[in-house]
N, C-alpha and C positions, 0 to 999 in steps of 0.2 A: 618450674623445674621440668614437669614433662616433656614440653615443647623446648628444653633445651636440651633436654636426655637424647632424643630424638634427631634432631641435629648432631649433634655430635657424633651420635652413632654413624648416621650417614657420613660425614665428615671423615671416621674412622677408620670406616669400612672401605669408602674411599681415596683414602692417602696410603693404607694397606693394599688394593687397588693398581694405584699409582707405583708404590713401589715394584711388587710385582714385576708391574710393567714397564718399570724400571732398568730392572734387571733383564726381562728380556730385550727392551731395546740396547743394552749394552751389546747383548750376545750377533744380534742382528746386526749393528756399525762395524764389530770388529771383525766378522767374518764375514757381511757380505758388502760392507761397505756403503759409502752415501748415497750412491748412485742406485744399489738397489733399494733402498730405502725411498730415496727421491719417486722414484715411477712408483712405488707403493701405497706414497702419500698423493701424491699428482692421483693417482686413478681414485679415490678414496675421496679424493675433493671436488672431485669432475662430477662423480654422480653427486656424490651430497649436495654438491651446487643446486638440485636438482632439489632435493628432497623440503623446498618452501615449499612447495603445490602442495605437499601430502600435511602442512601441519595451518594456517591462515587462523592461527589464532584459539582453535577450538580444544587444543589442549589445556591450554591455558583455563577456559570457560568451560572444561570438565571438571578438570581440580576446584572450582571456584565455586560452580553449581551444588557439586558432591556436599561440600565442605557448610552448607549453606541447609542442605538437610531436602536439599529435593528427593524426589523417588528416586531411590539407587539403581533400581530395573531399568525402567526409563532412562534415565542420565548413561547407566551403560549400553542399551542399545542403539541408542541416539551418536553418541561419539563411535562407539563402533561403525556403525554405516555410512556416517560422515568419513572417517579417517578410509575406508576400504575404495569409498568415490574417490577422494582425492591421490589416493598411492595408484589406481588407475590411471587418474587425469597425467600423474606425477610419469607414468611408464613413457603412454602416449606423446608427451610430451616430448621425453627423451628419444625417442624413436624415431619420433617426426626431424630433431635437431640431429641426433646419428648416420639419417640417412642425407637428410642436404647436406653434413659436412665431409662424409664419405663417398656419397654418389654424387649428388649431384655439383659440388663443388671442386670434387676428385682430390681431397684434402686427406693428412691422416694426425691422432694424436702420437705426434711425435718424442711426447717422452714414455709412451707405452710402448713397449714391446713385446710383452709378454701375450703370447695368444692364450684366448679367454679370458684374460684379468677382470675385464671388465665385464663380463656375464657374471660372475662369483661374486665382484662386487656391488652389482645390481641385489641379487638374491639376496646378500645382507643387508641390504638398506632397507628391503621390503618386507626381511620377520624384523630389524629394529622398528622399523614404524609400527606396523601390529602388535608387536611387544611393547609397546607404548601406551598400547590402550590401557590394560594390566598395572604399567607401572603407575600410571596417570591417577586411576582409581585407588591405588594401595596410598598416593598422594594426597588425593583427594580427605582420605579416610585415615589421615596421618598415621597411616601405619610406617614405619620407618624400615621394621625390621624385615616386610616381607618387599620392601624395596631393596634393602643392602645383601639382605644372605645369595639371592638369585644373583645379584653383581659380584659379589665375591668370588663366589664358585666358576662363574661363567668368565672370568675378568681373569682368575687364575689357569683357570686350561686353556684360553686362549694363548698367556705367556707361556706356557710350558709348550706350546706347539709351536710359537713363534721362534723357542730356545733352539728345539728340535730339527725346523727348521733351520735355523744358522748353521747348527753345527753339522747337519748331514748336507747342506747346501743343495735343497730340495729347491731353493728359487724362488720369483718375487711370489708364482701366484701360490703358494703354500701358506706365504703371508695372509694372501686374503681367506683362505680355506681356514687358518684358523682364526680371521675374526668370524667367519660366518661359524663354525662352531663354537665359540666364546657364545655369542648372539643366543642363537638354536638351543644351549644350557638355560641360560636363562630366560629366554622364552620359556621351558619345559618346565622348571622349577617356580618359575611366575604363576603357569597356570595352571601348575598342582594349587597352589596357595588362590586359586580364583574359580576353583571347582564349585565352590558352594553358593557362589555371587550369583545374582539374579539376572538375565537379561530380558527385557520386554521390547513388546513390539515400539517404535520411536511414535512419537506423536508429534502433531504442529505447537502445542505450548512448548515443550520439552524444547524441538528445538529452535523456536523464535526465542525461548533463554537467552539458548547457547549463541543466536545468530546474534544477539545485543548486543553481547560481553566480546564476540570473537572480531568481528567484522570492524570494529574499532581498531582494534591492535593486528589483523591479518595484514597492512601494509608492514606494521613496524615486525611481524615476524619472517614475513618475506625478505626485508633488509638483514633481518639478523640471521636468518638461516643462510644468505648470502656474505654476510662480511666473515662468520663462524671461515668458509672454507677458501674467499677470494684471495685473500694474501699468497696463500698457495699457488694457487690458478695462476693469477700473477705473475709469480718468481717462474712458475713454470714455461708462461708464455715466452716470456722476454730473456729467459737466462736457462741455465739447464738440469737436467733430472738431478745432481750431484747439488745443485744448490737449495734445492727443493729437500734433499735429504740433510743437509748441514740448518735449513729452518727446521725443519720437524722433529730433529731431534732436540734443537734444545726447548724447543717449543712444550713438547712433551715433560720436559722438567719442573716449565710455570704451571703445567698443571696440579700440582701438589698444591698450588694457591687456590688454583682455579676451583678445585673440591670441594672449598668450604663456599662456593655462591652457587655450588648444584645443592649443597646441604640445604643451605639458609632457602633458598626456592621451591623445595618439597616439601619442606614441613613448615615455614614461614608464614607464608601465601595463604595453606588453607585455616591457620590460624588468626591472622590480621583479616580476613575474611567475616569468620564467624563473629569475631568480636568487631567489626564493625555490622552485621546484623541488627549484634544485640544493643547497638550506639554505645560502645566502650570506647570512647575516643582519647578518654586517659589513659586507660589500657594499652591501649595502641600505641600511644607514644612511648610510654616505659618500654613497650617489646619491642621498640624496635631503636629505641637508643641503646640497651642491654645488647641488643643483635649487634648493633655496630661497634658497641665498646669491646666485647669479649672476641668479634671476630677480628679487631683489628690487633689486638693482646696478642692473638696469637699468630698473625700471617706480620706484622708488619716487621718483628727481628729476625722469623724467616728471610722474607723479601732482602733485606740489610744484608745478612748475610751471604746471599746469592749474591747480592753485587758485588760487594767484596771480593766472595771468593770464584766467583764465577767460571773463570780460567782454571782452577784446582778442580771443582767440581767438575769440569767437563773432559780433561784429565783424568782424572778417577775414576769418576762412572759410563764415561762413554768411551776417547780415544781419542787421540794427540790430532786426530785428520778431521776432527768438529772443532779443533780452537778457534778455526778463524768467524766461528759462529759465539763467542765470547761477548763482542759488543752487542748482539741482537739478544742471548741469553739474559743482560742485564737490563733491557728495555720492558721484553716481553715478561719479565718479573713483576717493573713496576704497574703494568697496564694488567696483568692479574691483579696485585694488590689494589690497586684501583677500581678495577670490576668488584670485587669482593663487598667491599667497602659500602661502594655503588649499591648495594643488591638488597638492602633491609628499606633503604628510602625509595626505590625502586617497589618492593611489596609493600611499600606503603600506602603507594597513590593507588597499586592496581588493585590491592586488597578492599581499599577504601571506594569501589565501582568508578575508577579517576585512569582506565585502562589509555582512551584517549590523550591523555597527558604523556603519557611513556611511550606511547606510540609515537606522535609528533617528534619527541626530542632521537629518538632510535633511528629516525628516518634520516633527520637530521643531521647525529654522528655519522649513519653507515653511507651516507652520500659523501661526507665529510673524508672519511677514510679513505673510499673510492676513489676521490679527484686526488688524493693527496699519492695515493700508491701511483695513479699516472704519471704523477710527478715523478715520483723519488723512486720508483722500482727500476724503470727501463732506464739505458741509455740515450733512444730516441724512438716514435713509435712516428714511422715515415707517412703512413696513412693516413694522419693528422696535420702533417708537417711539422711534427716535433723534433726539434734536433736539441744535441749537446742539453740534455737531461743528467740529471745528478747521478744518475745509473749506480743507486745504493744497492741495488738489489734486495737481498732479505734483510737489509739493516733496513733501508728503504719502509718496507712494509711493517717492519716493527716500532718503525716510529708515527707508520698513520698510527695503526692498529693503539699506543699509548696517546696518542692526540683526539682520537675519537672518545676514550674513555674519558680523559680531561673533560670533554664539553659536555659529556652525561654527568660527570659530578657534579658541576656547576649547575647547570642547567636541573638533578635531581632535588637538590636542596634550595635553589631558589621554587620551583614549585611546592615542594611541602611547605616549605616557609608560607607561600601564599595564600594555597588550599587547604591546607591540615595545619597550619599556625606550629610547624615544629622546626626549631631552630636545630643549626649546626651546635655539635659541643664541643667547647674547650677543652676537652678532656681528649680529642681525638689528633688534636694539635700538638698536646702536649706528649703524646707517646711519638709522634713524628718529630718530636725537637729531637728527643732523647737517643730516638732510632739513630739518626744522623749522628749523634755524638759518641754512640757505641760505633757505628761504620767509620767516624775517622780515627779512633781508636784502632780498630783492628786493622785496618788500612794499613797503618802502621806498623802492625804486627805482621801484616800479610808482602809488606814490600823489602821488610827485614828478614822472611824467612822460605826457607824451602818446601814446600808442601808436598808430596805425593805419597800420601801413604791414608785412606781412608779413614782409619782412625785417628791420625794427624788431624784431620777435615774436622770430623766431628768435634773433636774436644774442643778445637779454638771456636766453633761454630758456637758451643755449648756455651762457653766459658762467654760469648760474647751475649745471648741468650738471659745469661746470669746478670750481666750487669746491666743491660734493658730493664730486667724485671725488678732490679738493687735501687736502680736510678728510679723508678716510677715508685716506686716504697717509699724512699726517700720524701719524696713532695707529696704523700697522700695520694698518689693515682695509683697505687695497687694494694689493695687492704686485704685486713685478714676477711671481711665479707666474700672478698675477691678470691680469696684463697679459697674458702668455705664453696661458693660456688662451682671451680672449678673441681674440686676434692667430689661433691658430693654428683656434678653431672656425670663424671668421668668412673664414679666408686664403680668398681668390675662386679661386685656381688649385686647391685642395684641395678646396673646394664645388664648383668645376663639375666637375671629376674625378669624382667622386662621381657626381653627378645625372643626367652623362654613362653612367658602367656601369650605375647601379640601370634606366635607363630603358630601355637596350638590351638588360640580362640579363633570359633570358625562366624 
């Protein structure tokens, strides 16, 4: 129950979060439009494309160490000096690429405009990495709550400066000034709550550790810090800043899925961890079928929903000039709820020291993705000799991006199955029948009636929600255990108890 209090909390904190964030990207489509959205997200991907150098794995192999019971001093000066080399190496880098493709190429990024965007967006990329160390450790040390309260805080003044921004039409790079202050909060508030934590000088044990655990999965986090922003990169090469903002806005919607596999990853990880330590390999499979059953309960008549109503939703909450981003809304839905899913079998193998198993297949997808976006993004990309290309654009990209997931799933649970002997469950099939029978329900509801009014959205959403949850009762796939669980992770007096001691014990 802890480790599922915990979870959720992130989860919670998260999806509040999102919302947010929600609302300010509303404020931000309608008044400044896709295009300034587009070069906002285009600059925002450019560097981050960037930001594999600064991470090869050893975040991963801090949460894992911690979690594991090494010297906390050690473990935190050890990833600290590793992470401050690499955000170096990660500058140099870009500098080196900056200047061959400005001087000596005599090139420019053509969907920026905006002068300076990209110095403000460097700056934020290099307190989120440093702020990572902080977060890493509060992971490590499954503390949840001194993860979520510094994101809340920092996550909301970001929106309110983004709102601010729309509406005084202060321009793209105010965008970036208020993620770098979002950022800069939560850094500040992270290392109030990390004032008392140890750091020591690093030593050669500490970090041959870390170099075990990291340098296995450093190729597969280089692919995934690269696939996280190339879809973008992509749309932007070949098509323009306006299409780049019609992806990332509804892009940002799947994030409300996407939450609950940053949840299940922070407190997860360092749990299937320990109990593989102590050889709890029973253990481990209950936490991590309970991880997939309860996560999919709750993201998969979301998901349904989206599809359904997709075109409402993006009507509603954004603007009538994102519909044509409607078919890519409903892909990029499925391919969170896929990730999601993906993410408990996934900390199964890495938890269980089987990091090189999730690396290989991560490699696998995100080359998979790659070739697939050459396909299906451009028209034709002449320097190859590629003509008469499917030129989907961001639909294009949102159907690697759901095709890559596909081969992690598969590929995720044929390896447990091999190594950890834990089979797929029927149980997770049987809410995807049901999901399906609720979406062509409402389907029907949705092409017989006129939607635009927010609280319209919700109740059919709700109402559709209700019979997901009717239908699984029905057949014994949602009991009152079920109910008892979610009642009792979710109870508010038992949450803020919690949140209250984690935040005050030092």
């Amino acid at each position: 129950m802890a480790t599922s209090r915990k979870i959720a909390l992130l989860f919670g904190v998260e999806n509040i979060n999102a919302i947010v964030g929600w609302v300010a990207l509303l404020f931000v489509a309608r008044h400044m439009g896709a295009s300034a959205l587009g070069e906002f997200s285009y600059a925002m991907s450019l560097i981050g494309g960037f930001t594999f150098l600064a991470f090869f794995g050893f975040r991963m192999a801090h949460v894992k160490r911690i979690s594991e019971g090494l010297d906390l001093g050690k473990c935190i000066g050890t990833f600290l000096s590793i992470r401050l080399f690499l955000i170096s190496l990660m500058l140099a880098v870009f500098a080196i690429f900056y200047w061959y493709w400005t001087d000596y190429l005599e090139k420019q990024f053509y969907d920026i405009n905006t002068p300076g965007l990209l110095f403000v967006v460097i700056i934020y990329y290099i307190v989120f990495l440093l702020t990572g160390v902080l977060t890493a450790t509060f992971s490590g040390l499954k503390q949840s709550a001194r993860v979520a309260m510094p994101r809340i805080l920092g996550t909301s003044m970001r929106s309110f400066l983004f709102i601010g921004t729309a509406v005084m039409g202060w321009g793209v790079i105010w965008l970036a000034v208020s993620e770098l202050v979002g950022i800069l909060i939560i850094g500040l508030i992270s290392l109030w709550y990390f004032r008392d934590y140890p750091i020591s000088k690093p030593d050669k044990p500490t970090f041959d550790s870390y170099k075990i655990y990291a340098f296995p999965v450093a190729a597969a986090s280089i692919f995934g810090i690269f696939k996280k922003y190339i879809d973008k990169i992509f749309i932007g090469v070949f098509w323009a800043a306006t299409d780049v903002g019609l992806y990332f806005a509804v892009q940002r919607i799947a994030l409300f899925i996407g939450t609950m596999a940053l949840a299940i990853e922070e407190m997860l990880l360092p749990s299937v961890s320990k109990l593989h330590s102590n050889k709890s390999k029973d253990e481990i499979k209950s936490l991590v079928y309970d991880a997939e059953k309860y996560v999919a309960m709750v993201c998969i008549p979301i998901v349904a929903m989206t599809v359904v109503w997709s075109n409402e939703i993006i009507f509603v909450f954004i603007s009538r000039e994102f519909l044509p981003a409607a078919r890519i809304l409903q892909i990029l839905v499925l391919a969170s709820l896929i990730r999601v899913v993906n993410r408990p079998w996934s900390v199964a193998l890495r938890g269980s020291d089987r990091p090189d198993l999730t690396s290989a297949i991560n490699i696998f997808s995100s080359i998979t993705s790659v070739i697939l976006m050459l396909i299906l993004v451009p028209k034709e990309i002449p320097h190859l000799g590629l003509e008469n290309l499917p030129g989907l654009g961001g639909e294009g990209a949102a159907i690697a991006v759901l095709i890559s997931e596909l081969i992690m799933a598969i590929s995720l649970r044929f390896l447990c199955y091999s190594y950890l002997e834990m089979r797929p469950q029927v149980n997770f099939f049987v809410q995807i029948f049901f999901a399906i029978i609720v979406g062509l329900i409402m389907w029907q509801i949705q092409i017989n009636l006129d939607i635009d009014r927010w609280y319209e959205l919700f109740f059919f959403s709700a109402m559709g929600g209700f019979l997901y949850v009717s239908f699984l009762a029905t057949v014994g796939a949602f009991t009152l255990n079920d109910f008892n669980f979610f009642w009792n992770t979710m109870n508010p007096k038992a949450m803020t108890s919690y949140v209250s001691e984690e935040l005050k014990r030092k």
